[in-house]
C-alpha positions, -999 to +999 in steps of 0.1 A: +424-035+571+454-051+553+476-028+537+471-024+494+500-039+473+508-032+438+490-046+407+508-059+379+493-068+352+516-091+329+516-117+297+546-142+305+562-146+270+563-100+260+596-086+267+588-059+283+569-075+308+600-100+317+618-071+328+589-051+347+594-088+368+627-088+373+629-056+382+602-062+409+618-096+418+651-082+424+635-052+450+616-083+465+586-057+456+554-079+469+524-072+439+497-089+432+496-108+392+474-108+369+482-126+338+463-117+310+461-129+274+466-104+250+439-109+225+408-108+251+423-080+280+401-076+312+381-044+315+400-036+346+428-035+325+421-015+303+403+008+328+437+011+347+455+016+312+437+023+280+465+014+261+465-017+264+495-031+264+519-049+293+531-047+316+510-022+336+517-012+377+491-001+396+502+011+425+492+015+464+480+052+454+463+039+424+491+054+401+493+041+376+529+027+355+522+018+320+562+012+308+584-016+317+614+008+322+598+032+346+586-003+366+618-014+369+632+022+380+600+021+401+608-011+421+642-004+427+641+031+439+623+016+466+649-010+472+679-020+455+696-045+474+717-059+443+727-022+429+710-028+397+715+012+397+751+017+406+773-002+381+804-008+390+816+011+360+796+042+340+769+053+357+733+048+357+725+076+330+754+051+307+730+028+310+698+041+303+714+052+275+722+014+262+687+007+270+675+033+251+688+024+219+682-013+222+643+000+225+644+022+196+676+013+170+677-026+179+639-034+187+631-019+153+654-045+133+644-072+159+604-063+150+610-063+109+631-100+113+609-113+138+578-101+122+586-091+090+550-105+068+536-071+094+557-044+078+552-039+043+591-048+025+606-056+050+638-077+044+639-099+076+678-108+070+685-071+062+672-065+098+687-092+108+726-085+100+718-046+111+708-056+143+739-069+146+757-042+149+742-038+185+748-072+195+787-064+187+786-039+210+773-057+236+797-089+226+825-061+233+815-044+261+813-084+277+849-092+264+861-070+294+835-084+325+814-110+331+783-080+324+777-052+303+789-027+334+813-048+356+817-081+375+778-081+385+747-080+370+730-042+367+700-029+350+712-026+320+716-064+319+682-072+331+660-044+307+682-058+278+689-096+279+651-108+273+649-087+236+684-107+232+667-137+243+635-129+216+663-125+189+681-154+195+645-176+196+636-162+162+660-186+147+683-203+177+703-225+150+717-193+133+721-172+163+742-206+183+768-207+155+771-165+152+806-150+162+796-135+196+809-161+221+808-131+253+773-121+242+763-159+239+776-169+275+762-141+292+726-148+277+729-185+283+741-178+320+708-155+322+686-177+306+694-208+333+693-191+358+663-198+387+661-157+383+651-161+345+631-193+355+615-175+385+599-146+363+590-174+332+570-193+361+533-198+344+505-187+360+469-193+354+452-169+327+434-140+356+395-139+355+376-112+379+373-128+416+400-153+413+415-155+441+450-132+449+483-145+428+516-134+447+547-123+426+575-122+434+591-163+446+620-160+456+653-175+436+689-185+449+711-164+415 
């Protein structure tokens, strides 16, 4: 009997789910995909994870991983071959702590300019500017290294750089002319490479019995 894999379930465009895939990319983690559409979620889904929301791991043992973060940790506790969690500089608690607050301080200004007609007076361009005082920080922790932690990519760059990349899409003219040229390189850099284009691949909306999607392909950066 061939051994289980992981289930993810996944929607390619959230966030959160980018980096769920990039952390299971980067472990070479084998998991069957499902990619769902948000507005009609399979029942086995939902049965998994009555939440309802992406990305969702189910594991071999039927555990079951309903945040993106814990994925990632997931995935790479079982193999790390790029030392996503040993930066070269800080440690890996420094940078779960720059995650955390682009979850909770930045992702709430990114959520009011983004989607500001869903919170009721919101000021999308007040969001805007104070979100900006976490994309300084990251512009200044880059003017010393090519990434937030050193010469190489960590987790910290991967769990943060696609809610940079949802800022930057909400109005790309603006955020192109803005006065963060280390910030700018570093998500452009990201954002061509066949490791961002590898986990934006599209796959066909999953239905029950279709046949068994395999994530991750590999990629060359």
């Amino acid at each position: 009997m061939p051994q289980k894999i992981p289930l993810l379930y996944s929607f390619r465009r959230c966030p959160y789910a980018m980096r769920a895939r990039l952390g299971l990319q980067s472990s070479h983690q084998i998991c069957e995909i499902r990619e769902i559409v948000l507005r009609n979620k399979p029942t086995e889904m939902l049965q998994a994870s009555p939440k309802g929301t992406v990305p969702v791991l189910v594991l071999s043992n039927d555990d079951v991983l309903e945040e993106s973060l814990d994925i990632m940790l997931w995935a790479l506790n079982q193999n790390d071959p790029e030392s996503w969690l040993n930066p070269e500089i800080g440690t890996l608690d420094t940078m779960l702590d720059l995650i955390n607050r682009c979850e909770v301080e930045f992702k709430e200004h990114l959520d009011r300019y983004k989607y500001a007609p869903r919170y009721e007076g919101a000021d999308p361009i007040m969001h805007r500017t104070q979100a900006e005082d976490f994309l300084d920080e990251l512009n200044k922790l880059l003017t010393q290294d090519l990434f937030l932690f050193g010469s190489r990519r960590s987790l910290a760059d991967m769990a943060i750089a696609p809610f940079i990349r949802q800022f930057a899409n909400v109005d790309r003219a603006w955020f192109d002319q803005t006065n963060y040229p280390h910030l700018k390189l570093w998500l452009y850099e990201f954002l061509d490479s066949s490791r961002f284009k590898g986990i934006l691949k599209k796959y066909p909306v999953w239905a029950t019995g279709d046949p068994i999607t395999y994530f991750p392909e590999q990629h060359s950066d």
